[in-house]
N, CA, C and O atoms as a GROMACS GRO file, in nm:
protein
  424
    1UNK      N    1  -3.913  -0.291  -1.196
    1UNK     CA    2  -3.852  -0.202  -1.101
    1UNK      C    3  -3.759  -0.106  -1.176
    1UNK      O    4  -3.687  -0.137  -1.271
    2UNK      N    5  -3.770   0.008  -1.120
    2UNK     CA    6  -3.672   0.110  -1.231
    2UNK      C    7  -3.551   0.150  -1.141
    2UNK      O    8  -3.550   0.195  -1.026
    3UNK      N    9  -3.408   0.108  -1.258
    3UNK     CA   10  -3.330   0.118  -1.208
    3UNK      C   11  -3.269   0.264  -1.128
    3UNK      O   12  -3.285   0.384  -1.155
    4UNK      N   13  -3.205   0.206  -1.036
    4UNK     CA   14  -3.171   0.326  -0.943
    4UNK      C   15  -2.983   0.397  -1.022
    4UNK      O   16  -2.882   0.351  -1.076
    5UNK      N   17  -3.025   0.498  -0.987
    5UNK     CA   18  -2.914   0.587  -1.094
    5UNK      C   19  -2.824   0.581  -0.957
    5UNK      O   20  -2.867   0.565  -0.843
    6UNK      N   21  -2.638   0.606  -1.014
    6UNK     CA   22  -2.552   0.608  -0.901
    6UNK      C   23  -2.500   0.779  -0.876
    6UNK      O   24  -2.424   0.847  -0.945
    7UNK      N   25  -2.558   0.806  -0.777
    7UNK     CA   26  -2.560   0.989  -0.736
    7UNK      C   27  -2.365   1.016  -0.787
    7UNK      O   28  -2.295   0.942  -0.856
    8UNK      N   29  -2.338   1.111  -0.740
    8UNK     CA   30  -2.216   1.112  -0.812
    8UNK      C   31  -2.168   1.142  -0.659
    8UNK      O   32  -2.238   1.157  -0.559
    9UNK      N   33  -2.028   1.144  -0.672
    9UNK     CA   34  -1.963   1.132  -0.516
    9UNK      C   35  -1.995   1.262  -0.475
    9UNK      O   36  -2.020   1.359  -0.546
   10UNK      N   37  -1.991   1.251  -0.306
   10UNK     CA   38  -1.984   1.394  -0.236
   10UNK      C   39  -2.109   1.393  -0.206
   10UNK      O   40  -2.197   1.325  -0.258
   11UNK      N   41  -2.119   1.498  -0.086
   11UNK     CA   42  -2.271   1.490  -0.003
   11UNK      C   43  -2.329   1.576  -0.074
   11UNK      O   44  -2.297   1.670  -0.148
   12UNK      N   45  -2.462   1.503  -0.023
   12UNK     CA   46  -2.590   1.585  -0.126
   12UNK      C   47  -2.602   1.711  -0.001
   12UNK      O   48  -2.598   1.725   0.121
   13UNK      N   49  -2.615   1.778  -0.110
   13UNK     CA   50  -2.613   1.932   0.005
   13UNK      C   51  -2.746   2.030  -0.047
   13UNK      O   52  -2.777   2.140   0.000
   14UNK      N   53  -2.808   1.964  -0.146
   14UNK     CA   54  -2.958   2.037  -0.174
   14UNK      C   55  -3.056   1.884  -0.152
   14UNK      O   56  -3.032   1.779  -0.213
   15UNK      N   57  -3.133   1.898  -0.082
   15UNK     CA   58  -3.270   1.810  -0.055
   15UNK      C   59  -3.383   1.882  -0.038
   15UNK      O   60  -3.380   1.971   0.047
   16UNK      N   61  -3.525   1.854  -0.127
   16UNK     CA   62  -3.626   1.980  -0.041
   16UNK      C   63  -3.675   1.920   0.115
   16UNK      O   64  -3.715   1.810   0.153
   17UNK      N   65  -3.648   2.057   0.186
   17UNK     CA   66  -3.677   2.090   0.299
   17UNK      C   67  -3.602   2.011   0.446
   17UNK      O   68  -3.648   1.979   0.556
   18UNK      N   69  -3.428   1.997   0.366
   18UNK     CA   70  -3.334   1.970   0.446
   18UNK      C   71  -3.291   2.091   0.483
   18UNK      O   72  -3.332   2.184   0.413
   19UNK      N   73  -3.215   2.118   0.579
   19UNK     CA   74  -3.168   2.226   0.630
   19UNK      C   75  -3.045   2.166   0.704
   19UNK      O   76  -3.070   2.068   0.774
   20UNK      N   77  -2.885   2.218   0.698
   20UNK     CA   78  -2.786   2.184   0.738
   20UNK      C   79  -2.754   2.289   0.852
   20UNK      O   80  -2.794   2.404   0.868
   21UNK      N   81  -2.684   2.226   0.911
   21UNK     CA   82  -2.575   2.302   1.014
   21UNK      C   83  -2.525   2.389   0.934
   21UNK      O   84  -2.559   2.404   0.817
   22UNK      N   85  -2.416   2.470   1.014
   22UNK     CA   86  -2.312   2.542   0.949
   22UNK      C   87  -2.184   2.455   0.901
   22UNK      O   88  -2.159   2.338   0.930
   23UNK      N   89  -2.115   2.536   0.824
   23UNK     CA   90  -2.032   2.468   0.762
   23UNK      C   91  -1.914   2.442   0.836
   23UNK      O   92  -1.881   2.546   0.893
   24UNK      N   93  -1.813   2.324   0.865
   24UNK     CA   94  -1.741   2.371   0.915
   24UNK      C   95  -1.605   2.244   0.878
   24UNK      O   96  -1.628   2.146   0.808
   25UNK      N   97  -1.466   2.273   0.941
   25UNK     CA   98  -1.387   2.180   0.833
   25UNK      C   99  -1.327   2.088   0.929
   25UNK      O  100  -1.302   2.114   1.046
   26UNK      N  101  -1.305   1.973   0.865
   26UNK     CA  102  -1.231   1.827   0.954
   26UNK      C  103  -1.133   1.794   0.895
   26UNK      O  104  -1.098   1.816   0.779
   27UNK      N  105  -1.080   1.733   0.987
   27UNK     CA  106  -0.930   1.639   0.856
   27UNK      C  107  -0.954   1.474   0.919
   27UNK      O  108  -0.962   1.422   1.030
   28UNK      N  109  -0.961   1.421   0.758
   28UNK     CA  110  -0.985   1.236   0.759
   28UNK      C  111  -0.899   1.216   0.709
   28UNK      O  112  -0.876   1.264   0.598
   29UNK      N  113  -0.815   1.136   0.773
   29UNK     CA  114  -0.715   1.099   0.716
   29UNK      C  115  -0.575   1.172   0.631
   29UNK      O  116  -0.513   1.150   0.526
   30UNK      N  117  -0.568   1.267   0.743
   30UNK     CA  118  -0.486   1.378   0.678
   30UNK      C  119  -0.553   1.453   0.521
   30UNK      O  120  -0.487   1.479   0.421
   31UNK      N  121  -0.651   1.468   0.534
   31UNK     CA  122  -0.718   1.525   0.392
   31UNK      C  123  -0.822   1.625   0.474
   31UNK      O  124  -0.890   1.582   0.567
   32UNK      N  125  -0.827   1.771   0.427
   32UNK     CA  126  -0.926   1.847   0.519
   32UNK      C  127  -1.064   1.803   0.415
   32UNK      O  128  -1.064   1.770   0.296
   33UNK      N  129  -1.163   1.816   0.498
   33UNK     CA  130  -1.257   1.830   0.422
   33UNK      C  131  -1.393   1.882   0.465
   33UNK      O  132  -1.386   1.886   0.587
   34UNK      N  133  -1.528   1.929   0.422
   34UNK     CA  134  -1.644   1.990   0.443
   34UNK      C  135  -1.741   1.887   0.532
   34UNK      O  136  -1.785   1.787   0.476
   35UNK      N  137  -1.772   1.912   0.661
   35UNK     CA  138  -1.853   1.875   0.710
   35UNK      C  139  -1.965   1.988   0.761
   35UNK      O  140  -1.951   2.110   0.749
   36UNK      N  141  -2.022   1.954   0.790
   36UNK     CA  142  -2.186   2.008   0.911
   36UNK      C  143  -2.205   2.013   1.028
   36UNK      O  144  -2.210   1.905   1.087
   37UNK      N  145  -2.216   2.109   1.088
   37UNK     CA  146  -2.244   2.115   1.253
   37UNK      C  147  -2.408   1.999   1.229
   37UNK      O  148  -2.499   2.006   1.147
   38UNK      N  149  -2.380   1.897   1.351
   38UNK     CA  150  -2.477   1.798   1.333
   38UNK      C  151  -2.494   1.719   1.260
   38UNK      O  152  -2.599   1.667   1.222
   39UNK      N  153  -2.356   1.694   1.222
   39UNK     CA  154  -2.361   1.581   1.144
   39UNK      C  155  -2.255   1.403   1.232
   39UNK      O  156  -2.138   1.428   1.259
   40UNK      N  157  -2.275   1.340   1.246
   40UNK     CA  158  -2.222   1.225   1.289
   40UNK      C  159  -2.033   1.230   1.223
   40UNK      O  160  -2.008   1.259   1.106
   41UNK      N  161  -1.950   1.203   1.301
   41UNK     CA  162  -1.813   1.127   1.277
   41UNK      C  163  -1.828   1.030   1.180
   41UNK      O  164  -1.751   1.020   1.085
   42UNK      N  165  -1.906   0.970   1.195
   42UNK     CA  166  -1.962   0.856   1.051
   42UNK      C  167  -2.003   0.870   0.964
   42UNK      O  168  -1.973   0.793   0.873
   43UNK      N  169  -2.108   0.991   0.937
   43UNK     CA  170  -2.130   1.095   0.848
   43UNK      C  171  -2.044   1.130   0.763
   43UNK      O  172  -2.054   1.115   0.641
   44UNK      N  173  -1.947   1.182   0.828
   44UNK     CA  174  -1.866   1.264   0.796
   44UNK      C  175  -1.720   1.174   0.697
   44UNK      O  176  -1.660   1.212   0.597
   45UNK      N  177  -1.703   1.043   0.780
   45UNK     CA  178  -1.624   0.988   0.703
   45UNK      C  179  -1.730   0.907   0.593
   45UNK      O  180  -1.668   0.821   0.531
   46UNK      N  181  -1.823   0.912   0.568
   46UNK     CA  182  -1.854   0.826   0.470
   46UNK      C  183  -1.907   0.920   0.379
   46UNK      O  184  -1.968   0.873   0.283
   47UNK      N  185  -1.896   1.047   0.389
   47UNK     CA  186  -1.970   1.140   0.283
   47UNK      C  187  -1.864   1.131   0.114
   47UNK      O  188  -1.898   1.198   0.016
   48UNK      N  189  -1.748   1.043   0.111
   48UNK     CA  190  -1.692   0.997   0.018
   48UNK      C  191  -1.741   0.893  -0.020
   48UNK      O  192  -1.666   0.835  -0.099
   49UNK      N  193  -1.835   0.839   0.001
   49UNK     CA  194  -1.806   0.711  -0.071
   49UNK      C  195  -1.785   0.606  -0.037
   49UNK      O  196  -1.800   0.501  -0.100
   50UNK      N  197  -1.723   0.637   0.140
   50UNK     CA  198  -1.572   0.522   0.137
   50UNK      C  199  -1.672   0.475   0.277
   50UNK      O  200  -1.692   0.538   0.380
   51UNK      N  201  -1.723   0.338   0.236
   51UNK     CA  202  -1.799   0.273   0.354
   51UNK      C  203  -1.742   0.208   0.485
   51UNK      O  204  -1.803   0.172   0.586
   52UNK      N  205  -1.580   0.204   0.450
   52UNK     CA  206  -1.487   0.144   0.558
   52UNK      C  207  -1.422   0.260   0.618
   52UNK      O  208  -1.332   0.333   0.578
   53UNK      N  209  -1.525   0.256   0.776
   53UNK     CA  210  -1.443   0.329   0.875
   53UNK      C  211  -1.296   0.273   0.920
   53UNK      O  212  -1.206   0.352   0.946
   54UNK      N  213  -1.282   0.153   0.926
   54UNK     CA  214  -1.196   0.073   1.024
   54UNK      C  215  -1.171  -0.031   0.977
   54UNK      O  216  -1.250  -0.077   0.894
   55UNK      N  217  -1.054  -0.105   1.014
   55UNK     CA  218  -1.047  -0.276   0.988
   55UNK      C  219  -0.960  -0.320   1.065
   55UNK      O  220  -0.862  -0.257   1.106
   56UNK      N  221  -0.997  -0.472   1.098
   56UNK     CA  222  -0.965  -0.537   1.197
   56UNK      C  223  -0.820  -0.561   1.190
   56UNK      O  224  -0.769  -0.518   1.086
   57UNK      N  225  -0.729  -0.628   1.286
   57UNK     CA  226  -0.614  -0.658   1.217
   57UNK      C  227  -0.574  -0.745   1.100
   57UNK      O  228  -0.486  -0.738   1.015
   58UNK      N  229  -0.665  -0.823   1.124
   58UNK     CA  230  -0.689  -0.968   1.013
   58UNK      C  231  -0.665  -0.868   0.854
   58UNK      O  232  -0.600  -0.894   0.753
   59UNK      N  233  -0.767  -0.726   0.899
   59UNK     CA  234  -0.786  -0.712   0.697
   59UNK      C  235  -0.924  -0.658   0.703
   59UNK      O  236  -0.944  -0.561   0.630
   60UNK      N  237  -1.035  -0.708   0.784
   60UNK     CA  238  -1.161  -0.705   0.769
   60UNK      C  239  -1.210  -0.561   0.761
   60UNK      O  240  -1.176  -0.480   0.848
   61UNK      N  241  -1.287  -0.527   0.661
   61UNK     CA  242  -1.373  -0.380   0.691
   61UNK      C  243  -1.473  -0.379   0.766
   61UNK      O  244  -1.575  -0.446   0.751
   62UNK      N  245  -1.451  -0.305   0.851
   62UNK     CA  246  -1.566  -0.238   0.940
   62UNK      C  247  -1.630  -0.124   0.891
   62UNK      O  248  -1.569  -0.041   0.823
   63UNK      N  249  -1.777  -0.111   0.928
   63UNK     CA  250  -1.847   0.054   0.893
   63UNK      C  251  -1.921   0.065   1.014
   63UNK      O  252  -1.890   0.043   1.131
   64UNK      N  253  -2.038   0.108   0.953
   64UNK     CA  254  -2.142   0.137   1.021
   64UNK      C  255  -2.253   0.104   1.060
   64UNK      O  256  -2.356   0.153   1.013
   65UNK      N  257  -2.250  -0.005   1.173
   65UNK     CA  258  -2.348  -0.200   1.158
   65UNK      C  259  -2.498  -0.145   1.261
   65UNK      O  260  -2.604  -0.191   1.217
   66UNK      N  261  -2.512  -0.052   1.390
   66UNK     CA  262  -2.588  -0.032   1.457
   66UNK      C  263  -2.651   0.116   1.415
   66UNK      O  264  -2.768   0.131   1.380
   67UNK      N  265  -2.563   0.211   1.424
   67UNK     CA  266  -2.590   0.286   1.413
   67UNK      C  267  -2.595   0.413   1.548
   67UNK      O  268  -2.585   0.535   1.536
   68UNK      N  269  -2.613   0.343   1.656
   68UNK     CA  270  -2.670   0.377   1.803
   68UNK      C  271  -2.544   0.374   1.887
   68UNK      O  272  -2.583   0.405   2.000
   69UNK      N  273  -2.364   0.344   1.892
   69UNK     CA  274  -2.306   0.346   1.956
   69UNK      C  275  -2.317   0.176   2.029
   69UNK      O  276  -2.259   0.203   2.134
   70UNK      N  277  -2.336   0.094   2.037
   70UNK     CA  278  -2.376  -0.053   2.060
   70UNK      C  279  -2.266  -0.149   2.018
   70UNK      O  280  -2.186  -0.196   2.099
   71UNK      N  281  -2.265  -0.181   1.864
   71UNK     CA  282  -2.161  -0.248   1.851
   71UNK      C  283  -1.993  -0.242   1.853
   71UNK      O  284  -1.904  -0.325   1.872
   72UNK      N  285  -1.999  -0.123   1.828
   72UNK     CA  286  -1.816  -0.080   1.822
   72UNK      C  287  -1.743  -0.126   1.698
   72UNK      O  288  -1.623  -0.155   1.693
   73UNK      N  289  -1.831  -0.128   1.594
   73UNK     CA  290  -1.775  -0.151   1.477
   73UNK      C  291  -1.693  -0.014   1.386
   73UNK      O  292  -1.591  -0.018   1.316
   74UNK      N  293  -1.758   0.072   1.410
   74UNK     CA  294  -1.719   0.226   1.344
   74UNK      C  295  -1.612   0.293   1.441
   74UNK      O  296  -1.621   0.415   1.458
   75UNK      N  297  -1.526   0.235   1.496
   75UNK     CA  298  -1.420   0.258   1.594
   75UNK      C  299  -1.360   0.365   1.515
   75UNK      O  300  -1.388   0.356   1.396
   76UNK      N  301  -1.252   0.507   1.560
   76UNK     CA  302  -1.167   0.543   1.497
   76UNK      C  303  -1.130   0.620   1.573
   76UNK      O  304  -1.192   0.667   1.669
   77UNK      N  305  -1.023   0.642   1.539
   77UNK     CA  306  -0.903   0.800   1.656
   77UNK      C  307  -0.964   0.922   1.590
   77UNK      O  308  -0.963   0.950   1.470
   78UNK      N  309  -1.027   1.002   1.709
   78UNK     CA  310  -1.082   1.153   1.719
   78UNK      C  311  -1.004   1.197   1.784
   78UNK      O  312  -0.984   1.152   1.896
   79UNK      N  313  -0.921   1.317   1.726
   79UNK     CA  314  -0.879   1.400   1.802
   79UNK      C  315  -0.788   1.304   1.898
   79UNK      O  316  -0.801   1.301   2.020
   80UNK      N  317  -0.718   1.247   1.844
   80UNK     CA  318  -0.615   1.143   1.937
   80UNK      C  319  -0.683   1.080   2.019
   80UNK      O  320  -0.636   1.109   2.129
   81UNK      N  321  -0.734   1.037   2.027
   81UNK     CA  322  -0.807   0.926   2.144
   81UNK      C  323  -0.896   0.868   2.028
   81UNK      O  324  -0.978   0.919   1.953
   82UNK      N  325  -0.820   0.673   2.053
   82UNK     CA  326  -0.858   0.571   2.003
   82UNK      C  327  -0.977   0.510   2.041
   82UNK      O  328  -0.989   0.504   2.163
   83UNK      N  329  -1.078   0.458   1.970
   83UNK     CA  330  -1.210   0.345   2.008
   83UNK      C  331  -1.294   0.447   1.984
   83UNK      O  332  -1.406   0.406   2.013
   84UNK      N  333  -1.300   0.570   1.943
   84UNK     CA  334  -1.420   0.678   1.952
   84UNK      C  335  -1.534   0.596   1.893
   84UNK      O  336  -1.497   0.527   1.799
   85UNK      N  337  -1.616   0.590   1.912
   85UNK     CA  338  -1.729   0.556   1.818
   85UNK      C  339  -1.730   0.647   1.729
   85UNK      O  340  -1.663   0.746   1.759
   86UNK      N  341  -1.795   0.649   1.608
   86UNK     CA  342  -1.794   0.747   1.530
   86UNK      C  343  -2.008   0.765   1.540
   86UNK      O  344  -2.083   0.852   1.585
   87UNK      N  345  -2.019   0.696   1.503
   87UNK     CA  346  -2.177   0.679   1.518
   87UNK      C  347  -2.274   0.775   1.599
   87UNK      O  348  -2.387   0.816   1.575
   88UNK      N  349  -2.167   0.796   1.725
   88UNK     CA  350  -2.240   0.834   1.805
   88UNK      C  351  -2.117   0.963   1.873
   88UNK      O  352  -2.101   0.977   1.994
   89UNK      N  353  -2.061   1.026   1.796
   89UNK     CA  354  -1.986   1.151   1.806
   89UNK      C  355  -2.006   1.265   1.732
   89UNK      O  356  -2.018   1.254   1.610
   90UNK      N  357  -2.013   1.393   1.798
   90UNK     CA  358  -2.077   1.466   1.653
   90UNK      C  359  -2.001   1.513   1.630
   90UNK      O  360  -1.922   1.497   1.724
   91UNK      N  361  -1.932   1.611   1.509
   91UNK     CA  362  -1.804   1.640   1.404
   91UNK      C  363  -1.861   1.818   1.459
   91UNK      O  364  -1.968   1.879   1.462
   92UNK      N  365  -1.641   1.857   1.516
   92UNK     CA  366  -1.653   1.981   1.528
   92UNK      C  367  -1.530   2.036   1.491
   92UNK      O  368  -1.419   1.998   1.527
   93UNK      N  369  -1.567   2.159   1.395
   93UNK     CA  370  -1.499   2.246   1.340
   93UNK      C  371  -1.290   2.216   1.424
   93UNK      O  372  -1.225   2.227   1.528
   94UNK      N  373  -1.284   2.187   1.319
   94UNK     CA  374  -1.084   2.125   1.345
   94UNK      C  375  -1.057   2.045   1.380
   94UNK      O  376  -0.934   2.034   1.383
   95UNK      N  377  -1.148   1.909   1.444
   95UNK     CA  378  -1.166   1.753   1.442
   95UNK      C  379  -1.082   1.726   1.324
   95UNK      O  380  -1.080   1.764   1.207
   96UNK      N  381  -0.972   1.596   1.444
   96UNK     CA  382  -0.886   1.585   1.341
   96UNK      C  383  -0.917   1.419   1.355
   96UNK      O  384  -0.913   1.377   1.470
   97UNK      N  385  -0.946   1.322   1.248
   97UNK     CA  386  -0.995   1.218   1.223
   97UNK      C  387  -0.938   1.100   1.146
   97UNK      O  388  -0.920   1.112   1.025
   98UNK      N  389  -0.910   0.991   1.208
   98UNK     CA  390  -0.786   0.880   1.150
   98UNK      C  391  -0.872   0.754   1.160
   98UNK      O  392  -0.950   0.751   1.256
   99UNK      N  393  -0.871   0.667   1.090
   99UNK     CA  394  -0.937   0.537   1.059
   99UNK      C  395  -0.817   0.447   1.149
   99UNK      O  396  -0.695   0.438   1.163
  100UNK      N  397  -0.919   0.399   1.190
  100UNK     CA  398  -0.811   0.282   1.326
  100UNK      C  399  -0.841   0.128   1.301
  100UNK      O  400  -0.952   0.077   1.308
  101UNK      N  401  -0.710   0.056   1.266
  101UNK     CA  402  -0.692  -0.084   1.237
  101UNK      C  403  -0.676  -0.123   1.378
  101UNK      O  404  -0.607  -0.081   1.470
  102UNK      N  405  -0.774  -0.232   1.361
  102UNK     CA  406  -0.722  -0.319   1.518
  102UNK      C  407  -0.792  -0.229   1.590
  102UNK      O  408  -0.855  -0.128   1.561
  103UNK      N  409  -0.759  -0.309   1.725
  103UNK     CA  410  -0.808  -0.255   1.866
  103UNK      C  411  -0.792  -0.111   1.900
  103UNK      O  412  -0.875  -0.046   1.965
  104UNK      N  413  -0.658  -0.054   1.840
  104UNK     CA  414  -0.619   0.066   1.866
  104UNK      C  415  -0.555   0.092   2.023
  104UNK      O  416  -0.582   0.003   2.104
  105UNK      N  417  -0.520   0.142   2.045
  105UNK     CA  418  -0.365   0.169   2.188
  105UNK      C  419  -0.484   0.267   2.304
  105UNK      O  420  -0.534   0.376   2.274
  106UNK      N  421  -0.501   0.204   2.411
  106UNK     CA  422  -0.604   0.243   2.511
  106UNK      C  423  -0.549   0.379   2.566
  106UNK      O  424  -0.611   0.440   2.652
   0.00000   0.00000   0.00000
């Protein structure tokens, strides 16, 4: 089996015969950064690297377990309002985006 090479951080933004949204900007975690019209909240936070949307109070990392909005594992505060799914939210131009420990404040 031939080993698989590790891409270097940051979204791949050339694929043949991908085609992106427009460009447009978010803030994660108080950090602005480059997202895509049509691209997922989950997308968007994991285009670093960083596979932990969330964690429990315990400590535990959460990501991205369904994919479909189902489990509620990829929880995070959009735009001030806690439990967003991320999975199943799509990322828009000045979305402001915070990783939520715990249940988060209803």
């Amino acid at each position: 089996m031939k080993a698989r090479s590790r891409r270097t951080p940051g979204r791949l933004t050339e694929l043949a015969g991908l085609q992106r949204g427009p460009r447009i900007r978010v803030t994660v975690d108080g950090r602005e950064q480059d997202a895509y019209v049509g691209e997922s909240v989950a997308a968007v936070m994991m285009a670093d690297d960083d596979l932990e949307l969330r964690s429990t109070i315990g400590g535990a990392a959460r990501g991205v377990f369904c994919g479909m909005g189902a489990c509620f594992d990829c929880l995070a505060i959009v735009d001030d309002v806690p439990n967003t799914r991320t999975c199943v939210t799509w990322a828009k131009d000045g979305m402001v985006i915070q990783r939520q420990c715990g249940a988060g404040e209803p």
